[in-house]
C-alpha positions as semicolon CSV with decimal commas, in nm:
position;residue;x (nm);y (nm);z (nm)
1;X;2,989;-1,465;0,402
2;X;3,293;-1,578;0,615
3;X;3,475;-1,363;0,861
4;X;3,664;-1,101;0,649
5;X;4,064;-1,218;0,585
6;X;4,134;-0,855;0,722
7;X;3,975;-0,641;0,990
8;X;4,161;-0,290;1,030
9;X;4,050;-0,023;1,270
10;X;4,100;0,336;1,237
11;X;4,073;0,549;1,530
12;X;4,027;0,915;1,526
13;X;4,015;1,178;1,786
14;X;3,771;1,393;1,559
15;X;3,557;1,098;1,576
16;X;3,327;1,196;1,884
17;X;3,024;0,896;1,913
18;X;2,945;0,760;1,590
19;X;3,139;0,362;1,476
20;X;3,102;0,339;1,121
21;X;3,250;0,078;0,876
22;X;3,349;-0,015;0,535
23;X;3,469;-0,280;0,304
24;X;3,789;-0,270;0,088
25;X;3,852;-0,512;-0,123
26;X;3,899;-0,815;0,110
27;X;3,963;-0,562;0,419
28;X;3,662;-0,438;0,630
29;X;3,804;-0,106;0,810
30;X;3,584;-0,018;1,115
31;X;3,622;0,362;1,227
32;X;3,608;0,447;1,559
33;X;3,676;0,726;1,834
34;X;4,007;0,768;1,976
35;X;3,855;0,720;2,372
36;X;3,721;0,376;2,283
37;X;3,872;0,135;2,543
38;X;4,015;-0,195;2,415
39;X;3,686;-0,398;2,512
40;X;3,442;-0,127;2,356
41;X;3,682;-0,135;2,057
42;X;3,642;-0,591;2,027
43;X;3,267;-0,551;2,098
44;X;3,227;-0,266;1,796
45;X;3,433;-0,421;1,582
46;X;3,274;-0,781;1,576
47;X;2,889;-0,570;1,547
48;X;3,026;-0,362;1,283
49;X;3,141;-0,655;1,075
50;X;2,821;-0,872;1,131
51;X;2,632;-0,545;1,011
52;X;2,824;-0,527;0,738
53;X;2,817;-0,894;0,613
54;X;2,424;-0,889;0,696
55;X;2,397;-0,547;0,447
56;X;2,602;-0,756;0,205
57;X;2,378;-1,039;0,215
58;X;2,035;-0,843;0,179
59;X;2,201;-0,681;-0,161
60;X;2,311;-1,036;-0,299
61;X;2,085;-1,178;-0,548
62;X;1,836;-1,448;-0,428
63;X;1,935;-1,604;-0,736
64;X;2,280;-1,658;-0,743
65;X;2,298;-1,987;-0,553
66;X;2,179;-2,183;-0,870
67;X;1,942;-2,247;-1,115
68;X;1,618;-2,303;-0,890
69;X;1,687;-2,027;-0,698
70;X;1,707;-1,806;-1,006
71;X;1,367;-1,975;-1,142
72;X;1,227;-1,892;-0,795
73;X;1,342;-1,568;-0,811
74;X;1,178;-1,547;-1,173
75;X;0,840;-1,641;-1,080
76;X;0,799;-1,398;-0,759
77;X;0,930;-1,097;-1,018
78;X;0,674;-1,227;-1,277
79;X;0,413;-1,205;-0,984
80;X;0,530;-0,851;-0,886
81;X;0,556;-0,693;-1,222
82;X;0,383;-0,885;-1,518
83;X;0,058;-0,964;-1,386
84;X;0,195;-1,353;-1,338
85;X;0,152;-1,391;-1,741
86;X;0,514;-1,466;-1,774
87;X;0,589;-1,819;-1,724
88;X;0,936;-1,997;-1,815
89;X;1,000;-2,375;-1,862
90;X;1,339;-2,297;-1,762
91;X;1,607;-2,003;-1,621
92;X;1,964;-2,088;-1,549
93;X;2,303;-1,950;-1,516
94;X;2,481;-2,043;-1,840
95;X;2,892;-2,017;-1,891
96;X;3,008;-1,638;-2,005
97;X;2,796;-1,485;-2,282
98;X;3,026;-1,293;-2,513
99;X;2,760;-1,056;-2,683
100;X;2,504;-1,028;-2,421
101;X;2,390;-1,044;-2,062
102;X;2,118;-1,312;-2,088
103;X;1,906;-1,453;-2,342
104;X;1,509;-1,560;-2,388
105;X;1,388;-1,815;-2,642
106;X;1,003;-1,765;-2,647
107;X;0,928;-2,065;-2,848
108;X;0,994;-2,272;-2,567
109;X;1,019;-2,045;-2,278
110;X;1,375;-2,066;-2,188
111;X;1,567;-1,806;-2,029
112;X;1,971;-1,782;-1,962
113;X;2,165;-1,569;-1,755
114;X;2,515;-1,542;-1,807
115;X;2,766;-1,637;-1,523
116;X;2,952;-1,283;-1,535
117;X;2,593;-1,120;-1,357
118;X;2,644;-1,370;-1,058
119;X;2,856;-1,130;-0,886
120;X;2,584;-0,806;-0,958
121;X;2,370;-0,672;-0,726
122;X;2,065;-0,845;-0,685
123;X;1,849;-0,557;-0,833
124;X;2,055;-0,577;-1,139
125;X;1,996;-0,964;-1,160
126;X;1,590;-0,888;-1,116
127;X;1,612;-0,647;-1,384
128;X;1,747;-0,897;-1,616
129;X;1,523;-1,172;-1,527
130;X;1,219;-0,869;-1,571
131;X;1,375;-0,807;-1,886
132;X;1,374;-1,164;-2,050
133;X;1,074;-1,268;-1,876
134;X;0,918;-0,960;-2,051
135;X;1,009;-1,153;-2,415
136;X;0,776;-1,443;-2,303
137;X;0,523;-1,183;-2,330
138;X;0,659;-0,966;-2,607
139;X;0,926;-1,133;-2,832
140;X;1,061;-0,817;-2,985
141;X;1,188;-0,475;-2,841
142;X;0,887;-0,266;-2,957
143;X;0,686;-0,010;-2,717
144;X;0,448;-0,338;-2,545
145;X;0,770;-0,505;-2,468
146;X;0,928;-0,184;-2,322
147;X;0,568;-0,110;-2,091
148;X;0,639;-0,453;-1,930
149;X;0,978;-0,400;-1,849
150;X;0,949;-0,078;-1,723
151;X;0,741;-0,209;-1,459
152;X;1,007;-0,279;-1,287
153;X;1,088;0,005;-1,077
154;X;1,489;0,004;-1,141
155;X;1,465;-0,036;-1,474
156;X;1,668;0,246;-1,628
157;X;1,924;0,220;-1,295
158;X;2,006;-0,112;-1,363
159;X;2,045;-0,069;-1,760
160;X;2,261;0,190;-1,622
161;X;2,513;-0,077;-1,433
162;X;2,490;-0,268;-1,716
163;X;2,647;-0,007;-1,934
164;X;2,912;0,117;-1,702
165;X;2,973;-0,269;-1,608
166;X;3,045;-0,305;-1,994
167;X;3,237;-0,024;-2,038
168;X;3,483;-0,055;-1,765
169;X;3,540;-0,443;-1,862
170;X;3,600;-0,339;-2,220
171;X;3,344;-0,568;-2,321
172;X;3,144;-0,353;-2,574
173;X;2,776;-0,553;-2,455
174;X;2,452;-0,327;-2,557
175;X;2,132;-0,373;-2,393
176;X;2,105;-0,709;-2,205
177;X;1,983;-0,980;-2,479
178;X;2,204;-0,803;-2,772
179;X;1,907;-0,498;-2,855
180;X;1,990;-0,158;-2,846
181;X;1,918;0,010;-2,470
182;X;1,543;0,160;-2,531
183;X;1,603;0,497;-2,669
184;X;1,343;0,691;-2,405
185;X;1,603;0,540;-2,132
186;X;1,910;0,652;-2,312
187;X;1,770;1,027;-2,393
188;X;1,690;0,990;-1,983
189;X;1,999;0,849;-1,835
């Protein structure tokens, strides 16, 4: 990520030792004591924002630079958490679903992501991608399908997101391929 349009610092007398820092919208605000001298303030500032940008960029989705990187992505979470079994002829981003999140045709292995997840975190992409790689494995939503997917350790977190991410956008999406959410997560979350 580029240098931040805004830095803002925020001193504080309270503050004793500890530099911490956050991002606002475009603005990154770095908090720091009040007896920092002008030079120890510059040399804070510039580690606090690298820090930050370096946290940002662990959290971003591997896939979200384009459609190889999201069928790399794919194949190291099939690895991890389906035994390898799942195997895709194809995973891309597609333009803006309106139903759903993503989609899996298991007749000929192809997987779609829509464009609006680009922006998730990257667990939330990798639960996805579990999710419809899981349908290469088990077409429908019944308890086989479910014991793959849950295999992914943030399973019921990122179904979670999902929700909330569809509620506050008004956009009235269930599940992630247009099912209902499993009813053992809902009971749960």
């Amino acid at each position: 990520m580029a240098q931040p349009a805004v830095v803002e610092v925020r001193r504080s007398d309270r503050r004793k030792r500890m530099v911490s820092a956050r991002r606002e919208g475009d603005t990154v605000i770095v908090f720091i004591p009040g007896w920092m001298s002008e030079n120890e303030e510059r040399r804070w500032v510039d580690e606090m924002v690298s820090r930050l940008e370096r946290s940002e960029a662990r959290r971003r989705s591997p896939g979200r630079t384009g459609d190889d990187a999201l069928r790399r992505r794919s194949m190291e979470l099939a690895r991890r958490h389906l035994e390898g079994r799942a195997e895709p002829t194809t995973v891309r981003w597609v333009p803006t679903m309106r139903t759903r999140w993503a989609s899996c045709t298991p007749a000929d292995g192809t997987i779609r992501i829509s464009e609006r997840l680009r922006d998730a975190p990257a667990w939330v992409v990798d639960y996805v991608l579990v999710h419809e790689l899981a349908h290469l494995l088990e077409p429908g939503h019944d308890e086989k399908f479910w014991s793959w997917v849950r295999r992914y350790p943030r399973t019921e977190r990122a179904m979670g997101y999902l929700e909330g991410l569809s509620a506050a956008a008004g956009l009235g999406l269930v599940g992630t391929d247009g099912d209902e959410p499993e009813p053992a997560a809902v009971e749960s979350a």
